[in-house]
Every structure is written in C-alpha cells, then in structure tokens.
C-alpha positions in Angstrom: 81.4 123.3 139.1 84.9 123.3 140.6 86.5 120.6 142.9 86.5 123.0 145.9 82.5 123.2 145.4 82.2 119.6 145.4 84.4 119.8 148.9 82.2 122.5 150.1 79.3 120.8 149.4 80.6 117.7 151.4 81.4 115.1 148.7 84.3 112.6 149.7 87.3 112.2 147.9 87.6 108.4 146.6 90.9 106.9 144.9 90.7 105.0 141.4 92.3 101.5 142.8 93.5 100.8 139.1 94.9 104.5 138.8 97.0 105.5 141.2 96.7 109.4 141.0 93.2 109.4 139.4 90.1 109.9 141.8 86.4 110.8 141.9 83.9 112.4 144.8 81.4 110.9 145.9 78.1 112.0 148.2 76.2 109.4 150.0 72.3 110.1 150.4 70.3 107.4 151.1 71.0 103.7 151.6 72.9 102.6 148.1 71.6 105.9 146.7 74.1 108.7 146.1 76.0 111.4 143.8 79.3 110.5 142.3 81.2 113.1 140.0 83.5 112.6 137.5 87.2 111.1 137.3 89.7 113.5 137.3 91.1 112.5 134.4 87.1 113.4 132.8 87.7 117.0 134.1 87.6 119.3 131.5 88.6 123.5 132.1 88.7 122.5 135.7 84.8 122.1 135.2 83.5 118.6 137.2 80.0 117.5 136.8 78.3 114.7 139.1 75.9 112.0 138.1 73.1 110.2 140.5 74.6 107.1 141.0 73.7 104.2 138.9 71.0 105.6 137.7 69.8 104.4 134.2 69.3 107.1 131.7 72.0 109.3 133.2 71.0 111.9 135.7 74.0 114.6 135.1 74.2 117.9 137.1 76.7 120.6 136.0 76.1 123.6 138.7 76.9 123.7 141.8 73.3 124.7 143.1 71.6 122.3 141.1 73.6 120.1 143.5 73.4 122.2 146.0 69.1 122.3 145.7 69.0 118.3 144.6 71.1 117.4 148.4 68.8 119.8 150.4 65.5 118.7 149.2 67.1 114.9 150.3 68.0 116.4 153.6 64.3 117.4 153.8 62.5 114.2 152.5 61.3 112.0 155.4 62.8 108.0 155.4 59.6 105.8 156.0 60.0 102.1 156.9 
C-alpha cells in the first residue's frame, strides 16, 4: 500500500524521536489497541505495510482493503462494559 492510502485511510503521521526525519503511521482503534505501519526507513518500492499493534505472532497487512475491511468491521463492532 502507498503512504497516501495510509493518509486516506486516516492513519496519523508519528515522528521517530531518535531519528529525526524517520517516521511511522499509526491508527488508533480501541483503547491501547491499534494499527501501526512501518518506519520509513522499512519502506521498500514505496510499498508500506501495517502491523496490529503489539500483537504477538505478528499480524501484518500489505493491501490497502485488507486495511481498509480490518478498520470497518472495528467501526462496526459494539464496545461492551
């Protein structure tokens, strides 16, 4: 997916503190639950990919309407307390 998908899709730009020009995106979804993509620096053909996370195996995503379908059906779920 390219960085103007991730924008459209309505990740936020974060800096890399200990990198001054290197940054990631990063899409909140629920509480301490959401999608982060790669560095810029990991960008490879211009292609990003994003990651649920800290989640533990690695939950990667490489299209842009796997993202797309994975935020929507969040958007969709119910929060029960």
């Amino acid at each position: 997916m390219t960085e103007q998908q991730l924008i459209k899709l309505g990740f936020d730009k974060e800096p890399i503190e200990s990198y001054s020009e290197d940054y990631y995106y990063f899409y909140p979804l629920v509480g301490e639950m959401g999608l982060i993509s790669c560095a810029l620096s990991d960008v490879t053909d211009g292609k990003w990919f994003v990651d649920v996370f800290d989640s533990y195996p690695t939950i990667r995503y490489y299209e842009y309407g796997d993202v797309l379908d994975l935020i929507n059906a969040f958007k969709k779920g119910k929060i029960v307390r």
